[in-house]
mmCIF file of the C-alpha atoms, coordinates in Angstrom:
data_MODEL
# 
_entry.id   MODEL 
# 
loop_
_atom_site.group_PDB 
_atom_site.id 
_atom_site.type_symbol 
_atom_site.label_atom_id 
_atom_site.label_alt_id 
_atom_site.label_comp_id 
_atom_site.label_asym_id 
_atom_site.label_entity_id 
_atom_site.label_seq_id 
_atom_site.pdbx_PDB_ins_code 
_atom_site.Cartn_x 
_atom_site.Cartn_y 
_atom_site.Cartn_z 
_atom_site.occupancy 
_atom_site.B_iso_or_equiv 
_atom_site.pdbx_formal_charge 
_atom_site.auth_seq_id 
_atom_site.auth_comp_id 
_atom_site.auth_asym_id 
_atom_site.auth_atom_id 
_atom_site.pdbx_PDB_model_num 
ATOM 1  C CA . UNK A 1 1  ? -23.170 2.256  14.660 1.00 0.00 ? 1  UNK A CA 1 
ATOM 2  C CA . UNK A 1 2  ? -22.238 5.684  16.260 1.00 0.00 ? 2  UNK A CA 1 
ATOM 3  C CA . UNK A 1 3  ? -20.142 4.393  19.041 1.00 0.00 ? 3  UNK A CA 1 
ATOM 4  C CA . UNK A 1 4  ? -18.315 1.971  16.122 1.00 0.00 ? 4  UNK A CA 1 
ATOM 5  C CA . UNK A 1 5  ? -17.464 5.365  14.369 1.00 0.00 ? 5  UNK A CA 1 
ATOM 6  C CA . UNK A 1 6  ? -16.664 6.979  17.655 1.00 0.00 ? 6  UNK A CA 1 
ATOM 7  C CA . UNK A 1 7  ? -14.364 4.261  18.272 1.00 0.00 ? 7  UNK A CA 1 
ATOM 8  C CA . UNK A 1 8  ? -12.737 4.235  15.455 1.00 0.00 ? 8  UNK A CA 1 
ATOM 9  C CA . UNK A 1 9  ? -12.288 7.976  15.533 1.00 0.00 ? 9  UNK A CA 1 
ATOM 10 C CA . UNK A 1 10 ? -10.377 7.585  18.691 1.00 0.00 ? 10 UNK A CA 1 
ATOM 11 C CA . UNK A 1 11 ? -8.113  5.023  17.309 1.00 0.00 ? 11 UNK A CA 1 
ATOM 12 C CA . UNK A 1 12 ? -7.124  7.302  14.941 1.00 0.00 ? 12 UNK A CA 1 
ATOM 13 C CA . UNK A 1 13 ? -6.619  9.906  16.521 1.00 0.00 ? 13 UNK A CA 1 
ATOM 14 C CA . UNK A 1 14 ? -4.334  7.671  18.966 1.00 0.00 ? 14 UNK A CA 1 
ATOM 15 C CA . UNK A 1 15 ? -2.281  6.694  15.837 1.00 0.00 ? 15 UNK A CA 1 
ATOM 16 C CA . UNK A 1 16 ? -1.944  10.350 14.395 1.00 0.00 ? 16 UNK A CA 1 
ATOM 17 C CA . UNK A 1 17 ? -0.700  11.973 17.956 1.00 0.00 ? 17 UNK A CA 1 
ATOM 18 C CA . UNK A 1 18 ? 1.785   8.454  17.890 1.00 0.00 ? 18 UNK A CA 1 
ATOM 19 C CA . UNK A 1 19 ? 3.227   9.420  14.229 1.00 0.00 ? 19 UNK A CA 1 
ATOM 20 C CA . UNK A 1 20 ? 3.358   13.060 14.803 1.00 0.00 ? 20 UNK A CA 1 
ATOM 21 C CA . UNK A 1 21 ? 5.790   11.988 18.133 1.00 0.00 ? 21 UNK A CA 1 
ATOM 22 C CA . UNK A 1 22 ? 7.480   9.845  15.824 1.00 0.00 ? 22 UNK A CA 1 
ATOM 23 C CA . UNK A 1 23 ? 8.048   12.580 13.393 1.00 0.00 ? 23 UNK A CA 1 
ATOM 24 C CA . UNK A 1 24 ? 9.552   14.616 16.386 1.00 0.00 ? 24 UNK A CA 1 
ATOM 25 C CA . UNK A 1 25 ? 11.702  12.010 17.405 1.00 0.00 ? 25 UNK A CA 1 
ATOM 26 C CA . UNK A 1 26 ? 13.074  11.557 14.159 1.00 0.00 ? 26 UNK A CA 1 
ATOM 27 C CA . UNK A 1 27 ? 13.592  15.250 13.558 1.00 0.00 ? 27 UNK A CA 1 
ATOM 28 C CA . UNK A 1 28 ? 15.714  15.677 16.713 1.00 0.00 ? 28 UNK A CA 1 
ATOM 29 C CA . UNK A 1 29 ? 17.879  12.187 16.017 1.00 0.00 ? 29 UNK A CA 1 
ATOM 30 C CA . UNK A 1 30 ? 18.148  13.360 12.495 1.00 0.00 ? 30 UNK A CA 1 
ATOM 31 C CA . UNK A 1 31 ? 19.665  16.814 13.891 1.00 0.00 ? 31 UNK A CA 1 
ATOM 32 C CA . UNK A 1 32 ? 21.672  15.364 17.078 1.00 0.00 ? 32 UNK A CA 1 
ATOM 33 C CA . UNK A 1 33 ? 23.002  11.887 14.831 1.00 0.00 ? 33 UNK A CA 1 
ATOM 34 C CA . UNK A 1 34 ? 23.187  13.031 11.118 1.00 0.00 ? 34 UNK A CA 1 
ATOM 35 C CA . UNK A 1 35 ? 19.714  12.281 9.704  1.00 0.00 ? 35 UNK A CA 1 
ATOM 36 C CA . UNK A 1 36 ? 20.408  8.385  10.448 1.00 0.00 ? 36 UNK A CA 1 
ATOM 37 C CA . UNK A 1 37 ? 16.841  7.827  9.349  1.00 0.00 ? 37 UNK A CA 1 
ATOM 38 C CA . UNK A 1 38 ? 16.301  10.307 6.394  1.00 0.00 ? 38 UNK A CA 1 
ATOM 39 C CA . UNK A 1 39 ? 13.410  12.017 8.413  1.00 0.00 ? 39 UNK A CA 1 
ATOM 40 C CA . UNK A 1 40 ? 15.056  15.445 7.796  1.00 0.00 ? 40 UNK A CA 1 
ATOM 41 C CA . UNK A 1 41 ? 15.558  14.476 4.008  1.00 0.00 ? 41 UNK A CA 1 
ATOM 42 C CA . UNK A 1 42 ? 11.958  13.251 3.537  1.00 0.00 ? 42 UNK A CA 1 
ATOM 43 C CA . UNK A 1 43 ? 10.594  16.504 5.267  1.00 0.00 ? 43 UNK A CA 1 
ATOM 44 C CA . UNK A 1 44 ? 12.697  18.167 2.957  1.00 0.00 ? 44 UNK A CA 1 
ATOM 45 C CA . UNK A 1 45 ? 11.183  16.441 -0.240 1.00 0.00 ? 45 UNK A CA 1 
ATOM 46 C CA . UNK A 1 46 ? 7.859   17.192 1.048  1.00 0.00 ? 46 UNK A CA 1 
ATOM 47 C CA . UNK A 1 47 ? 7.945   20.782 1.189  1.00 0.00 ? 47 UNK A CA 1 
ATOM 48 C CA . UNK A 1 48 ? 9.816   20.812 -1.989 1.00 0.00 ? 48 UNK A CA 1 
ATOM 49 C CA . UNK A 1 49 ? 7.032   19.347 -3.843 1.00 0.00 ? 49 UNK A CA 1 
ATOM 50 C CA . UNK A 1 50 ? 4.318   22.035 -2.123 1.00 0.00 ? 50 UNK A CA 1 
ATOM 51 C CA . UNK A 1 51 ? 7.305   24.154 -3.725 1.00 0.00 ? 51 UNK A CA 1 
ATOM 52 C CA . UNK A 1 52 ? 7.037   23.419 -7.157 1.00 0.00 ? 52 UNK A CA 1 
ATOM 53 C CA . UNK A 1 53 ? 3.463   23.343 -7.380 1.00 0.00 ? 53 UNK A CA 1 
ATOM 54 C CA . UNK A 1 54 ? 3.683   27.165 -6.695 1.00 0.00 ? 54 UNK A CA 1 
ATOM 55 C CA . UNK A 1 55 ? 0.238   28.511 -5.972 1.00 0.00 ? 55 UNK A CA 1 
ATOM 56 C CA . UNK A 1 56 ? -1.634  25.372 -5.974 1.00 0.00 ? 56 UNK A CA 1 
ATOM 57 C CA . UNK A 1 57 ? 1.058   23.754 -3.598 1.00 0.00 ? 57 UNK A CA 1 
ATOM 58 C CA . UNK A 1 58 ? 0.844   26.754 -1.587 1.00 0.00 ? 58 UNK A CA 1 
ATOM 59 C CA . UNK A 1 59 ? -3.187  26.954 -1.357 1.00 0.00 ? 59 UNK A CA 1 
ATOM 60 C CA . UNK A 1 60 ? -2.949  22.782 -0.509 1.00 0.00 ? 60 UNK A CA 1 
ATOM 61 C CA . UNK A 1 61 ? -0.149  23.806 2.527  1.00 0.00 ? 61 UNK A CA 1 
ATOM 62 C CA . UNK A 1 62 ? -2.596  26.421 3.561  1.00 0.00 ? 62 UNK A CA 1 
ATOM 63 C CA . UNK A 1 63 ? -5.521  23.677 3.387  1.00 0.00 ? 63 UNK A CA 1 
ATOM 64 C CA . UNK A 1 64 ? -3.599  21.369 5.807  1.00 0.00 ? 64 UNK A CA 1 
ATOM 65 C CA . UNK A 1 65 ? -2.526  24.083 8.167  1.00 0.00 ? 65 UNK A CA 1 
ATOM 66 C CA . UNK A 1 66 ? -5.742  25.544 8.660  1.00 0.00 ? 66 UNK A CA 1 
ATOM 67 C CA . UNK A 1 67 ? -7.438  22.019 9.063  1.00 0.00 ? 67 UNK A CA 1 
ATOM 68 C CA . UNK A 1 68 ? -4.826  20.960 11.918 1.00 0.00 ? 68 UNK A CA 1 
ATOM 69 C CA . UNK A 1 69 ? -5.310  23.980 13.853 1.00 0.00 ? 69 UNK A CA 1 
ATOM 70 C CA . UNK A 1 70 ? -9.100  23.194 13.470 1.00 0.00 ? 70 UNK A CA 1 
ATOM 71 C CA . UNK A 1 71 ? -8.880  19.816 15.428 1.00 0.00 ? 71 UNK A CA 1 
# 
């Protein structure tokens, strides 16, 4: 059961580190080719949201930022 979960962990981890490069990707097309793919815009919307939330939307950003640098 352990190595299952282990497993599994790794697989995910695989497909985070694959989305984050696909994030990248998408940021640097979006700035060299006009945001063909609306990464830029979507980024955009995101952090607009934590935005309007004010302090709880700020507290959440500082959640997720402090649990990335964790891993």
């Amino acid at each position: 059961m352990l190595d299952g979960i282990k497993t599994l962990n790794e697989w995910l981890g695989i497909a985070i580190e694959l989305l984050k490069s696909l994030v990248v990707v998408g940021i640097i097309v979006g700035i060299l080719f006009d945001d063909f793919f609306g990464v830029i815009g979507g980024l955009g919307r995101i952090m607009a949201q934590f935005g309007d939330a004010g302090f709880a939307g700020i507290l959440a950003l500082m959640i997720l930022v402090m649990w990335y640098e964790k891993k």
